[in-house]
Legacy VTK file of the C-alpha trace (Angstrom):
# vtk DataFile Version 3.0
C-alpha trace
ASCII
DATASET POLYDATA
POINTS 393 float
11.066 33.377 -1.379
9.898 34.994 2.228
9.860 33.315 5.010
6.135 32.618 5.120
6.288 31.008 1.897
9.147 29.030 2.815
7.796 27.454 5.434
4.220 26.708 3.641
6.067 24.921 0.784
8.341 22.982 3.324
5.177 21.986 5.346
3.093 21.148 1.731
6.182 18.696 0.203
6.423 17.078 3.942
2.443 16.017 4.198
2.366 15.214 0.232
4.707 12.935 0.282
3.759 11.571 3.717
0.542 10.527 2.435
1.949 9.250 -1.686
4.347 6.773 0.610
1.097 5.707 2.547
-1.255 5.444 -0.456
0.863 3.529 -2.756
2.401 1.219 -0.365
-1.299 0.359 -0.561
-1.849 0.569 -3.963
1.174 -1.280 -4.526
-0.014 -4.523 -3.117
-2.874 -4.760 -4.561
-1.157 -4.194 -8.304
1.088 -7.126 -6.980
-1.752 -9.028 -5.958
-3.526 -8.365 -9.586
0.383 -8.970 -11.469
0.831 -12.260 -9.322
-3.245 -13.414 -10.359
-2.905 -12.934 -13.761
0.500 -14.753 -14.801
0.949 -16.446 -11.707
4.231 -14.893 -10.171
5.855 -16.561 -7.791
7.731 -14.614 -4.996
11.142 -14.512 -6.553
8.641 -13.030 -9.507
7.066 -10.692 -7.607
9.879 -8.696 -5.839
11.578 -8.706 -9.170
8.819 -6.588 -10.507
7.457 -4.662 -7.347
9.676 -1.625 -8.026
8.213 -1.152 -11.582
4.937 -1.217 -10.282
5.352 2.094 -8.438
5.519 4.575 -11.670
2.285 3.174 -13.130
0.032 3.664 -9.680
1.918 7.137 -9.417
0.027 9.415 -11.993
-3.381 8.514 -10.201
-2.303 9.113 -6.329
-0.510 12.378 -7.421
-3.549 14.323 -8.111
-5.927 12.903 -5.135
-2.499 13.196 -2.684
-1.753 16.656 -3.795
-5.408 18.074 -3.519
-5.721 16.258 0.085
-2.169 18.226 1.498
-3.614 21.588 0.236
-6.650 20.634 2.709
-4.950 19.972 5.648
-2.172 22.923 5.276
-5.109 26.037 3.851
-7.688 24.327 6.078
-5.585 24.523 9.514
-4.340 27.857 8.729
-7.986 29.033 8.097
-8.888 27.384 10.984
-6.717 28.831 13.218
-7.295 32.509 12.225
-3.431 32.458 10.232
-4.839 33.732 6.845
-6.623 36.635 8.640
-3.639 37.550 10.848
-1.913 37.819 7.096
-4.307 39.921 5.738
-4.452 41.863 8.586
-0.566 42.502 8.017
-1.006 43.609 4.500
-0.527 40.315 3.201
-2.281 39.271 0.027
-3.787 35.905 -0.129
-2.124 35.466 -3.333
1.186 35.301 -1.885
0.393 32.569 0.629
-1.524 30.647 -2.565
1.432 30.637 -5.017
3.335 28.158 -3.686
0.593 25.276 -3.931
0.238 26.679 -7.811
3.684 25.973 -7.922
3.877 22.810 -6.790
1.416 21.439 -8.648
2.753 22.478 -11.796
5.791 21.129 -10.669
3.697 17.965 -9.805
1.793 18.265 -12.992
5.182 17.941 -15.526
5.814 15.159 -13.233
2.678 13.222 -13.952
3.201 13.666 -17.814
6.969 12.675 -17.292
5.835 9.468 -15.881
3.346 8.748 -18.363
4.972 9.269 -21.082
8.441 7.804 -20.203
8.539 6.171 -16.364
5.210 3.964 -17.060
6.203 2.413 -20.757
9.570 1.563 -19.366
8.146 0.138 -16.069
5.552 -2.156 -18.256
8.260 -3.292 -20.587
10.262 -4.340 -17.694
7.254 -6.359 -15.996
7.041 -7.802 -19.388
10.380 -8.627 -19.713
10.253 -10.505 -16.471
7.630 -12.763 -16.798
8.495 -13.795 -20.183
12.440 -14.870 -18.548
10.449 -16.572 -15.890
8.147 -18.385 -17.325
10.246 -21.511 -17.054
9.964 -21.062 -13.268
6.691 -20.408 -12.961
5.103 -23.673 -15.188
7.552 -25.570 -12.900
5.969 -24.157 -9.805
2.690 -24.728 -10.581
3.289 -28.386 -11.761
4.963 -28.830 -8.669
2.291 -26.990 -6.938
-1.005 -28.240 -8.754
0.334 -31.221 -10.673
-1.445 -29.799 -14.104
-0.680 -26.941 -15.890
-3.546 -25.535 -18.334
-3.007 -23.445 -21.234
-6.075 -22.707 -23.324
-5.164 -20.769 -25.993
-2.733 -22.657 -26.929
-4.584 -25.916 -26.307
-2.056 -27.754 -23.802
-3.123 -29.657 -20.847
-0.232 -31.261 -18.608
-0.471 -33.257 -15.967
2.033 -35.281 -14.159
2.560 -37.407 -10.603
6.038 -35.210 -10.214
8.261 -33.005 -10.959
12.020 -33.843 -10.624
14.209 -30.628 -11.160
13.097 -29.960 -14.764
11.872 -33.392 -15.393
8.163 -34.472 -15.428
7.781 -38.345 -13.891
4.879 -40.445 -15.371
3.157 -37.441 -17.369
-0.127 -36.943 -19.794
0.215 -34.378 -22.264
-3.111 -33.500 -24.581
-2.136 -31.088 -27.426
-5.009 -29.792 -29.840
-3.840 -27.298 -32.337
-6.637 -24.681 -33.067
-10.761 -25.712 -33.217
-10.243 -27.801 -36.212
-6.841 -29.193 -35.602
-6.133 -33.193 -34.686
-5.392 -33.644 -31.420
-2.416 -35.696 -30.052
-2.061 -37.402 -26.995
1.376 -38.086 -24.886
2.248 -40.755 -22.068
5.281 -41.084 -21.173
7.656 -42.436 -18.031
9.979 -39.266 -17.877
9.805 -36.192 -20.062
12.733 -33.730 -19.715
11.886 -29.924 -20.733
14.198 -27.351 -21.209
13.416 -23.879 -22.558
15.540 -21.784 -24.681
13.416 -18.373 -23.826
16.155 -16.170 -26.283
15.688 -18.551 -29.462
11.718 -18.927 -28.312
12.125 -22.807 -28.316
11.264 -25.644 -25.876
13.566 -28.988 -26.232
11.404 -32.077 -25.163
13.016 -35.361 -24.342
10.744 -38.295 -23.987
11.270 -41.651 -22.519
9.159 -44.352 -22.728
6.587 -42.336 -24.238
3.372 -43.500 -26.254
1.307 -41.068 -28.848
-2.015 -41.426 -29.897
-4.085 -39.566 -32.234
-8.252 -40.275 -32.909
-8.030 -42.934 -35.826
-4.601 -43.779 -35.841
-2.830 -46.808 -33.646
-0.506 -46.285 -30.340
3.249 -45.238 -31.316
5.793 -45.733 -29.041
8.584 -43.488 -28.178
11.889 -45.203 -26.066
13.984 -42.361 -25.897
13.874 -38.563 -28.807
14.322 -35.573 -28.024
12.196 -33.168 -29.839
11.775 -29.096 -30.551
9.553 -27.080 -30.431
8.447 -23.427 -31.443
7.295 -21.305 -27.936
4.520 -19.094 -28.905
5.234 -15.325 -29.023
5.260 -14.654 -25.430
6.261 -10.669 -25.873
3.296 -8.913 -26.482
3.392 -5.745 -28.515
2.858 -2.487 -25.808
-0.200 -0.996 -26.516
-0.885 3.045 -27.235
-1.341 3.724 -23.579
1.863 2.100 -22.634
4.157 4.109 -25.264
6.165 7.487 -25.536
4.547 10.414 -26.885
7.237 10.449 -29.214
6.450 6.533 -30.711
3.006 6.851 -31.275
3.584 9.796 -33.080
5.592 7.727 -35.604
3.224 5.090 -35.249
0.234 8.207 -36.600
2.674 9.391 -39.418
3.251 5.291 -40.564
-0.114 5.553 -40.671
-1.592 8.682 -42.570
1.250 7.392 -44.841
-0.852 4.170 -45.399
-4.252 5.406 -45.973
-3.319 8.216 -48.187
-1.523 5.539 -50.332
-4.506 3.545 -50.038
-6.498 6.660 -50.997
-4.859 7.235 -54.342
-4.989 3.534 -55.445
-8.357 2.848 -54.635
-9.481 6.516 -56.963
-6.894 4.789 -59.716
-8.509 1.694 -59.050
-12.429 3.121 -59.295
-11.575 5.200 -62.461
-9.815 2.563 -64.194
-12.856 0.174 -63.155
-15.267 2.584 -64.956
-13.252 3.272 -68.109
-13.160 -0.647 -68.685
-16.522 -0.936 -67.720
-15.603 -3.807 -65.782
-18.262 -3.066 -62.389
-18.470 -6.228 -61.021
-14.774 -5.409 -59.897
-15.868 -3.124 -56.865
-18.098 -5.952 -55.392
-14.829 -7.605 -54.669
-12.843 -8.148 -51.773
-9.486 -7.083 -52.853
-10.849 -3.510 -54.356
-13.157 -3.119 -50.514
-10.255 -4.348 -48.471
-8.775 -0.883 -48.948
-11.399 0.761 -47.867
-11.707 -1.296 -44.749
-8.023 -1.190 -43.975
-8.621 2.837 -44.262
-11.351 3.013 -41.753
-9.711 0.604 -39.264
-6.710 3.311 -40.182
-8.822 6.282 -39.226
-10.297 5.092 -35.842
-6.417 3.986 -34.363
-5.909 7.175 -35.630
-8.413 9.120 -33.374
-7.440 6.488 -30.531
-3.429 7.456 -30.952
-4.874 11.353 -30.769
-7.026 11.020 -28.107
-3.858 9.064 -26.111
-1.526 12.076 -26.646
-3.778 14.832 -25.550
-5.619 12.762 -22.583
-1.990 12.447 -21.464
-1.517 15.855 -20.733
-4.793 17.026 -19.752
-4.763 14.735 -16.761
-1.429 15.538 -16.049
-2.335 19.123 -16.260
-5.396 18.063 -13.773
-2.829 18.514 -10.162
-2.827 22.255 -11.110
-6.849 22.174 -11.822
-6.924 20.407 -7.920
-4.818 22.968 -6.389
-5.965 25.720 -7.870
-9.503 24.451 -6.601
-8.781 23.159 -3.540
-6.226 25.670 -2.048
-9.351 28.495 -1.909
-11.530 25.772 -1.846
-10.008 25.446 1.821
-9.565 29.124 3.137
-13.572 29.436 2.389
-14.367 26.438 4.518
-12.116 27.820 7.509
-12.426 24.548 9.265
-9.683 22.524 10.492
-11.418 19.480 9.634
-9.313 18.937 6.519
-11.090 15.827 5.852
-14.216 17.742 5.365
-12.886 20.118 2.811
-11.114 17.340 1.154
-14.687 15.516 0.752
-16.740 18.532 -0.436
-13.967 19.105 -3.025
-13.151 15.826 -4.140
-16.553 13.935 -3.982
-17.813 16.318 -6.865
-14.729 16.167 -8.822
-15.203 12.271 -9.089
-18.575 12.525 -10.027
-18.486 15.702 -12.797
-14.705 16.300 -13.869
-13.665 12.394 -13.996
-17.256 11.181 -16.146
-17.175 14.404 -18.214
-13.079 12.983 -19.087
-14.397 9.685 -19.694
-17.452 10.974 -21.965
-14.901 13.331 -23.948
-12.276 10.433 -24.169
-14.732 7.813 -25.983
-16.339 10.718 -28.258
-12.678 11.724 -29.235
-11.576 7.888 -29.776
-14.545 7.632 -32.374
-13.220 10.501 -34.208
-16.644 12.918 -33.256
-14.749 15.098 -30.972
-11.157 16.607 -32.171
-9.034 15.793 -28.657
-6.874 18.950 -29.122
-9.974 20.665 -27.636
-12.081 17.967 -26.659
-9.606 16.051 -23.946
-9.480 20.079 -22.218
-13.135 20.892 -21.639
-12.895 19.333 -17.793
-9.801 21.208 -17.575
-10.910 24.663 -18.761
-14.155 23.849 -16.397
-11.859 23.175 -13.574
-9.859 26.266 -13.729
-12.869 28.699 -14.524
-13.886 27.341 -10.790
-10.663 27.812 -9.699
-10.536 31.494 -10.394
-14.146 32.523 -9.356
-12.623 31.065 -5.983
-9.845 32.731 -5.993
-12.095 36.017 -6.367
-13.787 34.896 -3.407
-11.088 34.771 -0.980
-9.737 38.104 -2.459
-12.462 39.660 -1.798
-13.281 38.468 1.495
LINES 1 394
393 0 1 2 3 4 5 6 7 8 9 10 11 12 13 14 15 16 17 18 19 20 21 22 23 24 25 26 27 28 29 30 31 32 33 34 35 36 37 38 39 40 41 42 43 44 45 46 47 48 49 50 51 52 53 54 55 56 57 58 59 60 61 62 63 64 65 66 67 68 69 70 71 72 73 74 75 76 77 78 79 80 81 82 83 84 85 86 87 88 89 90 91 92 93 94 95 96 97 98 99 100 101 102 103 104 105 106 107 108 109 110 111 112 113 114 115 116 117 118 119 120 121 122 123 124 125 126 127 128 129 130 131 132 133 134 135 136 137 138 139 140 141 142 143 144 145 146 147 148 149 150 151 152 153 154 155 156 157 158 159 160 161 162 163 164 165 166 167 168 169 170 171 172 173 174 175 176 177 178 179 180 181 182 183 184 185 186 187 188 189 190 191 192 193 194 195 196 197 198 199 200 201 202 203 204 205 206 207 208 209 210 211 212 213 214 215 216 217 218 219 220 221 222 223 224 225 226 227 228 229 230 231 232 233 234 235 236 237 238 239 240 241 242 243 244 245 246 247 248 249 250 251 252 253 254 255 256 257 258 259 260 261 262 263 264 265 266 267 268 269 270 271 272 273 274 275 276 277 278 279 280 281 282 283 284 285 286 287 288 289 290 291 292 293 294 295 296 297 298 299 300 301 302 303 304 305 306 307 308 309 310 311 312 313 314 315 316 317 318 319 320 321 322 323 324 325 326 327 328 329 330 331 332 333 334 335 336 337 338 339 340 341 342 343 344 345 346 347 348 349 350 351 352 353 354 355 356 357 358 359 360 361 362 363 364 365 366 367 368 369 370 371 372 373 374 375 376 377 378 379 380 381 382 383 384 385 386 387 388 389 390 391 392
């Protein structure tokens, strides 16, 4: 690599990653903020998980970072006369470009790299977390709030205090589903102690009374009790797995609606040999055909999530290869200005045209081995007729 080159990647990687640590020291909080919100975190909680929050904001600053350094290093040198001092020397423009294509291909496996394996190990890990501390955060807020509300489940605590892990004079309400009795608990003390590994919760009551609608008072002096926590660790969805597991998760699945296929045809014919029609009016011969088309459309989701996954990883290339021309056109060293007139219409065309493309392939009317790469191919067609235009001028 010449020296010229040398020092335009040195000064590219020094403002890119100037401005990632800015943006998603930014972006970090607020994912924090939106983490701590949701399952109310505590701050033990949330420095626990603040270093598995950085891979999932990563993949979006990457693109916008990258395409803002190629402004400010293209633009300045434009500005300053330094690309026409280069040509003048016999330099082609090509040579001084390369190393921004390089670097965001670089930049580009990077993005897919943390998709596919840095962000479903990060969300499994915030997962994780919360489920462990879940003991520590209903404490808090009881201590905090003096009620604790859990809807879906239909719990409603509240006590006067909380005393280490015991609750002092509290009212439990505990309605089981829409059309399930509910039960109502008083008690002087009641001890709680989870077992998050076994998924159970040991309840000791003292001086307790029940009541349920109909039924008398029942008084408790002093039991201990167990029961069954709800499943607290949440199956990862598509966007949060490898490549490599929703693959198998596709395969499981052709699997079961080709099987499904062939029974249902053995099914139909042996239906209209017996003559017995009334048979496909009923819900165990449909059921196969629903479970097929519910099949079909995770099917074209699971697709859609593979290819998406490296088309917008492939779009830091698309930005550079924009942006870096893009730049030596404008000859201004307002990089901010470049950085606008490129990225403004990039938000509104290449990002909606993705989103359009992404909901057509999830329905199954687009095939998302082409579909996901339209913007893409779009992006770099632009790319090149810019390129032309530097060359030539």
């Amino acid at each position: 690599m010449k020296l010229i080159q040398r020092v335009l990647l040195g000064e590219m990687i020094r403002i890119f990653f100037s401005i990632l640590t800015g943006v998603t020291v930014i972006l970090v909080f607020i994912g924090v903020f939106r983490e701590a919100s949701e399952h109310g975190l505590g701050p033990e909680q949330i420095l626990a998980i603040l270093p598995f929050i950085v891979p999932s904001l990563l993949p979006f600053t990457i693109p916008a970072t990258m395409l803002l350094t190629v402004c400010v290093v293209y633009g300045r040198m434009s500005g300053d006369q330094e690309i026409t001092a280069c040509k003048s020397a016999g330099i082609n423009v090509m040579a001084l470009i390369w190393p921004s294509l390089a670097m965001g291909a670089v930049l580009s496996v990077s993005s897919f790299f943390l998709t596919d394996q840095a962000i479903p190990w990060a969300m499994s890990r915030i997962q994780w977390i919360v489920v462990h501390s879940m003991e520590e955060i209903f404490f808090d807020r009881l201590k905090s709030q003096h009620q604790f509300i859990e809807r879906k489940q239909g719990i409603i605590i509240s006590t006067m205090d909380v005393d280490n892990r015991t609750l002092i004079k509290p009212t439990i309400t505990y309605k089981p589903g829409k059309e399930g009795t509910p039960l109502r608990l008083q008690a002087e003390r009641i001890g709680l102690e989870f077992d998050i590994e076994k998924s159970l919760v040991h309840v000791r009551v003292i001086g307790g009374y029940y009541e349920k609608p109909g039924e008398q008072k029942g008084f408790i002096e002093d039991q201990q009790f167990t029961f069954p926590l709800p499943k607290m660790l949440k199956p990862l969805k598509a966007q949060n797995l490898p490549v490599n597991e929703i693959r198998d998760e596709i395969i499981a699945m052709e699997k079961q609606r080709n099987f499904n296929d062939r029974f249902a045809q053995l099914e139909a014919s042996s239906t209209m040999m017996l003559g017995e029609f009334d048979r496909y009016a009923s819900t165990e011969f449909n059921r196969m055909y629903y479970d097929n088309e519910d099949n079909t459309r995770k099917i074209d989701r699971m697709y859609t999530e593979i290819h998406s996954r490296y088309a917008l990883a492939g779009s830091c290339l698309c930005f550079v290869l924009i942006g870096s021309p893009f730049s030596i056109l404008q000859g201004k060293k307002q990089f901010l200005t470049s950085f606008i007139l490129c990225f403004v219409p990039i938000i509104l065309v290449y990002y909606p045209i993705i989103m359009l493309l992404m909901n057509q392939s999830k329905n199954g009317t687009i095939d998302p081995s082409y579909g996901m790469w339209i913007a893409n191919i779009l992006m770099v067609g632009l790319g090149i007729y810019l390129i032309r235009k530097v060359l030539k001028h």
